[in-house]
N, C-alpha and C positions, 0 to 999 in steps of 0.2 A: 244732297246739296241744295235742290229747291226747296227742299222745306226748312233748311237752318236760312234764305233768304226770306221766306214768306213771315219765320219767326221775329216779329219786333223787338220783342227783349234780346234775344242774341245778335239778330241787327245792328242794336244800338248798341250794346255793351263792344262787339268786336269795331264798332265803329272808333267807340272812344279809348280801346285799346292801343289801334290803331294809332291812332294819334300822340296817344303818349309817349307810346315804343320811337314814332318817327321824330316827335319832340325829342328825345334821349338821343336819337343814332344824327339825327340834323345839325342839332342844335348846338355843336360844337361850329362847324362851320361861319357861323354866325359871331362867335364870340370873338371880342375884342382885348377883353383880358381874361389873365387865368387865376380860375377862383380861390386859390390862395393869396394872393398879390394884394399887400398892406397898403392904403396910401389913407390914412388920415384925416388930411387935408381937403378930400372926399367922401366924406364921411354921414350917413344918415341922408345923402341925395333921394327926392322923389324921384321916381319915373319920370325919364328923359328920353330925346333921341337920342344920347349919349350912354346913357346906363338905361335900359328898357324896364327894368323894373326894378331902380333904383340904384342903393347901396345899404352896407349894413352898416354897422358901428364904428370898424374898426377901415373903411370902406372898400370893401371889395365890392367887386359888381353882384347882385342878387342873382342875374338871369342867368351866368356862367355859372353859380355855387346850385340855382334851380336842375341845369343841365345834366352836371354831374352830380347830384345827389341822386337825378330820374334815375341816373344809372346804378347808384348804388341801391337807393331803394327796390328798385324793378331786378337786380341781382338779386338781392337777400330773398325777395320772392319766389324766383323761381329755381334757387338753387336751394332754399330749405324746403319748398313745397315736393321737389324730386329728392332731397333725400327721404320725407316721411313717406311720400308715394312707395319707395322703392322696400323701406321695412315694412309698411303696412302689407304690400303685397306677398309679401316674402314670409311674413306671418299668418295674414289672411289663408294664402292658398296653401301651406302646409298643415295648418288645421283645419282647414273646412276637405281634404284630401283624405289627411287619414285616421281624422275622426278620433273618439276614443281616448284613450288619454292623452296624446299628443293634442288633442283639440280641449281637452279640459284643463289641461294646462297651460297651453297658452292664452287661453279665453280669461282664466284667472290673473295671468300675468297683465294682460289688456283692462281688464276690469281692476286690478291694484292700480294699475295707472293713471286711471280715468278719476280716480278719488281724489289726485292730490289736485289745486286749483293751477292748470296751465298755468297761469301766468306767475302767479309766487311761485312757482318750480321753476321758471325759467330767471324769475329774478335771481333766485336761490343759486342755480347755476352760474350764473353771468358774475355774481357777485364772489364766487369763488375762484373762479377763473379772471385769465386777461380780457375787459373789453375788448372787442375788437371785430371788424367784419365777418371775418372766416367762424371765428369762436360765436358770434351771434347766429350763422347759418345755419350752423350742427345742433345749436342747440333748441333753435327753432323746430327745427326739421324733426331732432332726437325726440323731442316732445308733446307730435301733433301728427303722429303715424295711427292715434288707434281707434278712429273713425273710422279708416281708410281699410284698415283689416279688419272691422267686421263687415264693412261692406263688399270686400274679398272674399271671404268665410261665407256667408252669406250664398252669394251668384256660385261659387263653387261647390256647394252643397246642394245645388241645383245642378247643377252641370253636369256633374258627376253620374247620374244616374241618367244620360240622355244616351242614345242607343252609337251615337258616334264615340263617345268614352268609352261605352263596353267593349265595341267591334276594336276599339286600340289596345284597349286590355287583351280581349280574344289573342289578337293580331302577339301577342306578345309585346309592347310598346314598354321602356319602362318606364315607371312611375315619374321620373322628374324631367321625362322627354313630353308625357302627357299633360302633365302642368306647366309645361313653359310652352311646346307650341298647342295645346288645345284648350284647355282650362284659361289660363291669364289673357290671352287674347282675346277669349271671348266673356271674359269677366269686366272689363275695362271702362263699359259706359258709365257705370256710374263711379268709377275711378275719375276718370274725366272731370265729370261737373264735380266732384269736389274736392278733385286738386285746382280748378278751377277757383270754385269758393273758399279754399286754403290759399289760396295766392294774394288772396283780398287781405284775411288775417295776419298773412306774415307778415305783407307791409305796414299792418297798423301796430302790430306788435313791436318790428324794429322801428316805428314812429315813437312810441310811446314809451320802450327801451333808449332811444337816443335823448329824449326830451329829456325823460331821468336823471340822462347823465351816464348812463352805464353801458348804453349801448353804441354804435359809432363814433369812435371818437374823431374829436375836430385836429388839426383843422380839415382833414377828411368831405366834404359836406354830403348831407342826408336829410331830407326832408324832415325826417324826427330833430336834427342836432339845429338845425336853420331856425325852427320853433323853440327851439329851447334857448339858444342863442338872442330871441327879440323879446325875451321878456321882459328884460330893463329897458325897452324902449317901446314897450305899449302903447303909452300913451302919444310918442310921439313921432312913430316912424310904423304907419297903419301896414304900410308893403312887405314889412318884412314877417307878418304873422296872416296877411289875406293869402297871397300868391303860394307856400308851400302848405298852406292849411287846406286851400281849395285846392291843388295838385293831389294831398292823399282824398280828398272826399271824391274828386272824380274821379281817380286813378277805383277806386274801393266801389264804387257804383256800378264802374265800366265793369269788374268782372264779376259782383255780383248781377248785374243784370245778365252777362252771357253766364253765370251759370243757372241762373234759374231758365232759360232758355233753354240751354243744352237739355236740362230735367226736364221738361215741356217737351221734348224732340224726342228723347229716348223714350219716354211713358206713353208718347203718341204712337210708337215707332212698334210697341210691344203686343 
């Protein structure tokens, strides 16, 4: 723990994690109207004490649609980045286990994957399917597990040959009791940092899925759709394309700075 505080990049990154997460769980408290709520009449307002960072077009308030977008955004993150986690390891730790053709062929399966480009695969998907939160989650998640299993594959083909795996084997232990409490838990640091640094991409992914058009649909808000939403008013209403532009550029900093930390801790640590 002293050393993840001595770490400045994890320092800061958790700092402005921090912050975002409490903007998201806070910032509802604060709000005076709910960010769906039409009034017109209000419409394209600057930054006031009355609307803190404005209104949009149609004029709801900015900093309630900011609130709940944190949340949807900051969802999509960490419930696609735990589903890829959770196949990556699932894949990872049964081939790097028992080797052989079971590891040759899921290496191949991982390696077909890695060919198609992420992101038109997941437009590919999205575009077949219903936009929609849930449907953006899976398919984020479905499509960004196969770093994470050969980073599994990897530590577990280490692992395996350390003198506490054999005495569980000796021990008669079975194989999927070995992998789950001895193996996966001790495979996990660098699972960490980069589901960590997958947290970062699936926010910018559902940003840039929303902007599209294809991904979160409105009136919903999401940092992606909020952006896509101010482009006919570029030129004339600057708050509503600064505030959730600069939300994903910190929100995307804060956890690559704490994951290249975390990498710095664990490589010191080794």
């Amino acid at each position: 723990m002293k050393i993840f505080f001595v770490n400045k990049l994890a320092l800061a990154g958790l700092i402005i994690i921090l912050s975002i997460n409490l903007f998201a769980i806070v910032g509802p408290f604060f709000i005076t109207q709910h960010p769906e709520n039409i009034d017109i009449g209000n419409n394209l307002l600057a930054p006031s004490s009355e609307h803190l960072l404005g209104t949009d077009q149609l004029g709801r308030d900015l900093f309630s649609r900011m609130v709940y977008g944190a949340r949807i955004s900051l969802s999509v993150g960490f419930i696609a980045v735990s589903i890829s986690v959770i196949i990556g390891i699932i894949f990872g730790s049964i081939a790097g286990y028992y080797g052989g053709l079971i590891d040759t062929s899921l290496m191949r399966f991982v390696d077909i994957m890695l060919c198609f480009p992420t992101f038109f695969l997941i437009l590919a998907l999205v575009a077949l399917l219903e936009p929609g939160i849930f449907i953006i989650m899976m398919v984020i998640g479905a499509t960004s597990w196969m770093g994470i299993a050969r980073l599994v594959r990897a530590e577990v083909l280490s692992l395996k040959e350390r003198d506490f795996i054999l005495a569980a084997k000796s021990a008669g232990v079975k194989n999927i009791k070995i992998i789950i409490r001895h193996l996966i838990p001790n495979a996990l640091g660098p699972v960490i940092v980069s589901a960590t640094l997958g947290i970062a991409v699936a926010i910018l992914t559902e940003s840039s899925l929303s902007f599209l058009g294809i991904g979160v649909q409105p009136p919903t808000p999401s940092w992606g759709n909020i952006l896509m939403e101010a482009k006919s008013t570029l030129g004339i209403a600057w708050w509503m394309t600064l505030f959730p532009g600069l939300a994903i550029f910190i929100t995307v900093l804060g956890y690559n700075l704490l994951g290249e930390g975390l990498r710095d801790i664990f490589v010191s640590r080794r």
